[in-house]
Backbone as a ProteinNet text record, in pm:
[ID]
protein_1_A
[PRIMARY]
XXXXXXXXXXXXXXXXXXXXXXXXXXXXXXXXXXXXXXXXXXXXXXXXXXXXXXXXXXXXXXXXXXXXXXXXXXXXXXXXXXXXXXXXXXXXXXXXXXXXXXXXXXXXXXXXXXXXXXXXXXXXXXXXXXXXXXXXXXXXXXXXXXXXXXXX
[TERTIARY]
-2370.1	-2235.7	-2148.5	-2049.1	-1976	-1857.6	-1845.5	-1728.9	-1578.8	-1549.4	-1438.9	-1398.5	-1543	-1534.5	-1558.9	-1599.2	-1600.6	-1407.5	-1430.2	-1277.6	-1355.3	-1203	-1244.5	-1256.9	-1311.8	-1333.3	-1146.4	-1169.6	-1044.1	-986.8	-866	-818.7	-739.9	-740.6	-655.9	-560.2	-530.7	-411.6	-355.4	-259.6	-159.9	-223.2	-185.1	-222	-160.4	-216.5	-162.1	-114.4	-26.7	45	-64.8	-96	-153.4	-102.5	-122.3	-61.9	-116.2	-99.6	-144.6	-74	-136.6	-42.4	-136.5	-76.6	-158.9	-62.3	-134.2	-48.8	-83	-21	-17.9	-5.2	-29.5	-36.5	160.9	190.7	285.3	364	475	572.2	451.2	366	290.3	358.2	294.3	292.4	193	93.5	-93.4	-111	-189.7	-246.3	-350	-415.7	-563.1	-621.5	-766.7	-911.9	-896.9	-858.9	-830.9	-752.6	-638.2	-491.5	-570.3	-665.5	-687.1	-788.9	-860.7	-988.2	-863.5	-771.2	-718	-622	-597.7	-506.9	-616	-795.8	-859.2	-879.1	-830.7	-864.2	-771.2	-652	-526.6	-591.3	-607.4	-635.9	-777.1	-849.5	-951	-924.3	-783.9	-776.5	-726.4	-730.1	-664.8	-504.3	-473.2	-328.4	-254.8	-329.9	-291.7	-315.6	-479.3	-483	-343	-332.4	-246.7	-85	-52.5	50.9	185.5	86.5	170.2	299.3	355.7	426.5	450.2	447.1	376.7	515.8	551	656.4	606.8	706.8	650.4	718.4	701.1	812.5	775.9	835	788.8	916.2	811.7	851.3	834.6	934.9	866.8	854.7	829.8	866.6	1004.6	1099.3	1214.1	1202.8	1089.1	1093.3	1152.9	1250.6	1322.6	1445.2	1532.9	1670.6	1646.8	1763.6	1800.2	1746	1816	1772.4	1624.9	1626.7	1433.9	1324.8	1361.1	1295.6	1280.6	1413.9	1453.4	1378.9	1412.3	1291.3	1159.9	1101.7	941.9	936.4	974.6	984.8	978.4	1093.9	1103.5	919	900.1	803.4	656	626.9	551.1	529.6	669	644.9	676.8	683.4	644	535.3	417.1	284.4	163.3	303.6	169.6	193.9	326.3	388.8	320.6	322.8	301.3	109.3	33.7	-81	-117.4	-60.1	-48.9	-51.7	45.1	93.9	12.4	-68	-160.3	-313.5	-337.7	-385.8	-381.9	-253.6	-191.8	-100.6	-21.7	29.2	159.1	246	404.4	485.4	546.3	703.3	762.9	808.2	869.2	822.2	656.7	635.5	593.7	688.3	692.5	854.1	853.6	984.2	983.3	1048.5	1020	1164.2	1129.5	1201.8	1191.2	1302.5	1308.4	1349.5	1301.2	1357.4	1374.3	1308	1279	1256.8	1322.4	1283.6	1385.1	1430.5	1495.6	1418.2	1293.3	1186.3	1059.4	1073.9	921.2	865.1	771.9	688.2	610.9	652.3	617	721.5	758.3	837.9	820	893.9	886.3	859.9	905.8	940.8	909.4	870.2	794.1	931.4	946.4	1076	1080.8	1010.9	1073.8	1131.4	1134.7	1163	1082.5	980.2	887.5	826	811.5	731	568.8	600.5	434.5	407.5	289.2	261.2	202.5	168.7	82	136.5	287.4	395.6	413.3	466	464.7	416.3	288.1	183.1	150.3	193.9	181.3	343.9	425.3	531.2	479.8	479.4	427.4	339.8	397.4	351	360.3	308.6	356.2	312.4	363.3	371.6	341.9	215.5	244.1	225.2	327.5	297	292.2	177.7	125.7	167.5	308.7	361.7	301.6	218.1	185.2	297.9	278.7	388.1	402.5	493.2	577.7	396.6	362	264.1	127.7	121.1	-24.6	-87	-218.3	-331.3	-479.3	-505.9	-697.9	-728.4	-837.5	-926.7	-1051.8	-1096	-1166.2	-1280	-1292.7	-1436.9	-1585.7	-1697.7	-1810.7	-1794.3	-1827	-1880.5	-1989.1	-1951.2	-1999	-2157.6	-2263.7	-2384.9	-2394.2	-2285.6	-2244.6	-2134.4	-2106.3	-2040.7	-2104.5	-2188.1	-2322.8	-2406.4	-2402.8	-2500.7	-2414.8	-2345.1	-2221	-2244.3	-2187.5	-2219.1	-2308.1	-2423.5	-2562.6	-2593.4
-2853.9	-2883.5	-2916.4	-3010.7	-3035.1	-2934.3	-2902.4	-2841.3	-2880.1	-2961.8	-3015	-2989.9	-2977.9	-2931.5	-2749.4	-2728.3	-2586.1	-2515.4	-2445.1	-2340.4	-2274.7	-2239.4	-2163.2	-2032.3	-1910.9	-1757.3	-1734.1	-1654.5	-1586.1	-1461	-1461	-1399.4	-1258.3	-1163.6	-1056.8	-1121.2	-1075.4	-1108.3	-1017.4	-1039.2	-927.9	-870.6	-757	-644.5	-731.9	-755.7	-784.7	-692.7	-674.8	-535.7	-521	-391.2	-363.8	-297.3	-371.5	-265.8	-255.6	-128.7	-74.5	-33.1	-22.7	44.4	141.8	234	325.5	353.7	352.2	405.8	513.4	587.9	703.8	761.9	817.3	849.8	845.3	852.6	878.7	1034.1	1038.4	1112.9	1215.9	1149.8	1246.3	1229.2	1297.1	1301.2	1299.9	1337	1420.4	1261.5	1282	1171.9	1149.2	1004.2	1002.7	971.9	1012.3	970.8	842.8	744.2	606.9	595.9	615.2	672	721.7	843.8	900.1	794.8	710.9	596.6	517.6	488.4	412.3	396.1	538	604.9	613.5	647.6	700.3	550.3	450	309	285.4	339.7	293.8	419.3	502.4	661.1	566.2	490.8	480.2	323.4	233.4	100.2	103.4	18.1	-44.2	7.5	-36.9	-63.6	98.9	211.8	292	383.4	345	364.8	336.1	250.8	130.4	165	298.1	313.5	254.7	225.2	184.8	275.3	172.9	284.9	262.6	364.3	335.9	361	228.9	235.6	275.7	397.1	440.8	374.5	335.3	306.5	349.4	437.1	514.6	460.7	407.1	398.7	464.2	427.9	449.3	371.3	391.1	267	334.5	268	306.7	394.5	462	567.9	711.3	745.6	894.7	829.2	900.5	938.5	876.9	813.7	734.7	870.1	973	1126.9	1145	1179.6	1233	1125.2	972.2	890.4	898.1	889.6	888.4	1054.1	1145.9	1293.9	1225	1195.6	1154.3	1044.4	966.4	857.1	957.9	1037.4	1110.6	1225.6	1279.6	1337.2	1259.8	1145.8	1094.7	1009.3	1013.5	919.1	1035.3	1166.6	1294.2	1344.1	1311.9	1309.3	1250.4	1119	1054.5	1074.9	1099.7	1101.2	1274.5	1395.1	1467.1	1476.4	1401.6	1377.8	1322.7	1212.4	1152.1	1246.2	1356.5	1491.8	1557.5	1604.3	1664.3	1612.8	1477.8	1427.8	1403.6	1444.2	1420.9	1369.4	1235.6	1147.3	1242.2	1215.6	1260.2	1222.3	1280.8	1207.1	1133.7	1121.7	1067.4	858.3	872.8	725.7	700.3	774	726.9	702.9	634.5	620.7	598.2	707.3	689.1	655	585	497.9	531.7	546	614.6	516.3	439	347.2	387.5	450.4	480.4	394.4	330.1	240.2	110.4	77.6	-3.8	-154.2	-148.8	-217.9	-260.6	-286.2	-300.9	-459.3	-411.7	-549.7	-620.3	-573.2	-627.3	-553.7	-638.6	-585.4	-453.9	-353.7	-234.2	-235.6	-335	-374.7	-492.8	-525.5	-704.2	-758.1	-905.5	-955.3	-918.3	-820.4	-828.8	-657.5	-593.7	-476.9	-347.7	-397.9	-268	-229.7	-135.9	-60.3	-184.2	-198.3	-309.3	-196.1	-146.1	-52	-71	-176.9	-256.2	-268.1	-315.7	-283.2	-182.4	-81.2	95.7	93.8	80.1	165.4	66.2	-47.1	-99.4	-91	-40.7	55.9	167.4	255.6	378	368.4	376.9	316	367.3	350.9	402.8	248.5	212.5	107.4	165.2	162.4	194.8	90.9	62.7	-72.3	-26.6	-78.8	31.3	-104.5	-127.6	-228.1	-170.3	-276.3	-245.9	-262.3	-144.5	-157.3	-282.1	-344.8	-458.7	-444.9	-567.9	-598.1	-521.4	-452.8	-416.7	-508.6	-523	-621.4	-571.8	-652.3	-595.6	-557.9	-450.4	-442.8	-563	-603.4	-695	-684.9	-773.3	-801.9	-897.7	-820.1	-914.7	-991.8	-1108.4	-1262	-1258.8	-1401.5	-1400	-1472.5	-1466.8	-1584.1	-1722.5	-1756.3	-1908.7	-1895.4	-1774.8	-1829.1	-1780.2	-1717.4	-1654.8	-1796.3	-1869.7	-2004	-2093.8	-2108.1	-2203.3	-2182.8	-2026.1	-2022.4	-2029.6	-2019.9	-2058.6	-2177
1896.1	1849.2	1969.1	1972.6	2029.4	2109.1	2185.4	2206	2181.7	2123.9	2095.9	1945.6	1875.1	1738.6	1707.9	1811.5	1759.1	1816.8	1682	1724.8	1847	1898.2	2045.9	1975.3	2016	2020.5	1960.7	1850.8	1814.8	1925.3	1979.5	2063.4	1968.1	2017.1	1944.5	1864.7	1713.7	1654.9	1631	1570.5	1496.6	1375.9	1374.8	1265.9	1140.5	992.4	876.1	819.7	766.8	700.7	597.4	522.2	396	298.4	204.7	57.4	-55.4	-82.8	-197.6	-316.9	-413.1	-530.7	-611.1	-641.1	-667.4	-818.8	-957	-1074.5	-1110.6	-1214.6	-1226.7	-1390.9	-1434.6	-1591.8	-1583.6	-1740	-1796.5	-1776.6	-1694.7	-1665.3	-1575.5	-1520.4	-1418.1	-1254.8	-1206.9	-981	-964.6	-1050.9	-1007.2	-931.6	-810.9	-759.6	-818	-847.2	-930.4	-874.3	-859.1	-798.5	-740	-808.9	-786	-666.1	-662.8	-573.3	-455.8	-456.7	-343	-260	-298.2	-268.4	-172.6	-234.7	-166.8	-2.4	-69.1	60.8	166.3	149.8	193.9	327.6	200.1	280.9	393.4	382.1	463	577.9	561.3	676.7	764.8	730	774.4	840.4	817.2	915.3	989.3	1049.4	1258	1216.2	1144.5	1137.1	1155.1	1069.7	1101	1250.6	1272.2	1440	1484.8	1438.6	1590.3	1552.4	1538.3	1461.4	1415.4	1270	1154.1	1108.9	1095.4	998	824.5	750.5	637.4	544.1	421.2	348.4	244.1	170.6	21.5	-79.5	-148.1	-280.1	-430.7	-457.4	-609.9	-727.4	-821.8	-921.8	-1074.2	-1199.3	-1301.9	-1438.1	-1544.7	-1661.7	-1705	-1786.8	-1872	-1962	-1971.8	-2088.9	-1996	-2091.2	-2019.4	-1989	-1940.2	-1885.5	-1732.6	-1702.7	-1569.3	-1423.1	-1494	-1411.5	-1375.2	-1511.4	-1540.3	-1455.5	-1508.2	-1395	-1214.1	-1237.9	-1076.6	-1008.3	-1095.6	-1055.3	-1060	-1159.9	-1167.6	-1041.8	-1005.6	-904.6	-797.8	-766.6	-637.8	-624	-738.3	-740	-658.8	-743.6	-692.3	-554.9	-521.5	-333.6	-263.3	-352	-240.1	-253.4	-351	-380.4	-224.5	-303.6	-127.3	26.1	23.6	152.7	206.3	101.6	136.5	147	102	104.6	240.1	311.3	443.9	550.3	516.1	614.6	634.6	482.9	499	557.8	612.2	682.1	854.6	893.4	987.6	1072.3	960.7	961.3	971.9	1087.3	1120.6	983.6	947	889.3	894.8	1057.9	1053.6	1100.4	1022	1031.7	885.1	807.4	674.5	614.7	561.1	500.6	328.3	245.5	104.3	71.3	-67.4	-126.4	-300.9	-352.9	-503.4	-584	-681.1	-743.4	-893.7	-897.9	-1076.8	-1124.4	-1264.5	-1364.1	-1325.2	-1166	-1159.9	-1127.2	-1043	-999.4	-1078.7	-1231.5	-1304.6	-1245.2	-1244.4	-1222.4	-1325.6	-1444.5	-1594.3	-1674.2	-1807.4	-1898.3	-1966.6	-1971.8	-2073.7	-2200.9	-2245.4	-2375.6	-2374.8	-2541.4	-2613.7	-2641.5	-2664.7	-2704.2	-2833.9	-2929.6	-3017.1	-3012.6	-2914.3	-2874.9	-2883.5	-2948.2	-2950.5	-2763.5	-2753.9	-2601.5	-2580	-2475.4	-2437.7	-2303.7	-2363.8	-2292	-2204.7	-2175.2	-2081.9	-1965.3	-1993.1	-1877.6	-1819.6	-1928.5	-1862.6	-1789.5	-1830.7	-1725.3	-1599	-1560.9	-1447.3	-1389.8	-1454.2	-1382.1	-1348.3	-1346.9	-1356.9	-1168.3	-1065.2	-983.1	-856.5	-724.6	-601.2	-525.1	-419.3	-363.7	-210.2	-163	-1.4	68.4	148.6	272.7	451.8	464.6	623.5	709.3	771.5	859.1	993.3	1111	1204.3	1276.9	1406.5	1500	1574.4	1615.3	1679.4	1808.5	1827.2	1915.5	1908.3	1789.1	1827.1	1758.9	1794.4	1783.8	1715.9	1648.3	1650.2	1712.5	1705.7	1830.7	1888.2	2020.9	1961	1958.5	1877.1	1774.6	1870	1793.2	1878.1	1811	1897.6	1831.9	1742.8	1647.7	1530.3	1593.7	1503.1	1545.8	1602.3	1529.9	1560.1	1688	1722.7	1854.8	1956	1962.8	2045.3	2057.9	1958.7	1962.6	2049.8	2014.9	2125.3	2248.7	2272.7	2375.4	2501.4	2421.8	2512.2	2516.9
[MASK]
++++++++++++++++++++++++++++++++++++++++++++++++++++++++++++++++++++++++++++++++++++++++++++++++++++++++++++++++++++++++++++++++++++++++++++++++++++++++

């Protein structure tokens, strides 16, 4: 192959932020099996090596009182935040965020007003985003086959 056509060797990049969402039963906090797989994913990437700092955002669907939500919301982004802690993760490289039923990412309700529960429950939600710190980078990586071949 030409050298003019091959990309050169990828140089360190920037960390991609990652996010997750983790849902949650109806007027629950319990973290679910599911929830914990995932967190398990963020504890185990570069980004958090390379310290991230990790945004919570808890939500809920419109069923309940503006109150009762905003409690269930607060409950659950102290679910994960306090799950992180109990991993090792400082405090103060988390920042939680309470939205309640102000943030759905699908309708509560069908246009003809009945509950679309389908929505709920993809309200029903925790949002973690693991932002890498300002300049950290991959670690780097061996070369792939084809650039081991190049190179020889």
């Amino acid at each position: 192959m030409r050298s003019e056509v091959v990309d050169p060797k990828p140089t360190d990049r920037p960390l991609e932020p990652l996010e997750v969402t983790i849902g949650f039963e109806d007027a629950s906090a319990e973290l679910p099996a599911s929830g914990i797989k995932e967190l398990q994913k963020i504890m185990a990437s570069p980004q958090l090596t390379e310290g991230a700092k990790i945004y919570i955002g808890a939500h809920t669907d419109s069923t309940g009182t503006d109150a009762a939500n905003l409690s269930v919301s607060l409950k659950r982004g102290e679910t994960v935040r306090d799950w992180f802690m109990k991993k090792g993760i400082a405090a103060e490289r988390m920042t939680l965020v309470v939205f309640g039923e102000q943030n759905p990412v699908q309708p509560n309700a069908l246009s003809d007003g009945s509950p679309n529960e389908a929505g709920r429950r993809a309200n029903r939600r925790v949002e973690v985003r693991v932002i890498a710190a300002q300049g950290a980078k991959l670690l780097p990586r061996e070369p792939t086959l084809a650039e081991d071949m190049v190179d020889q």
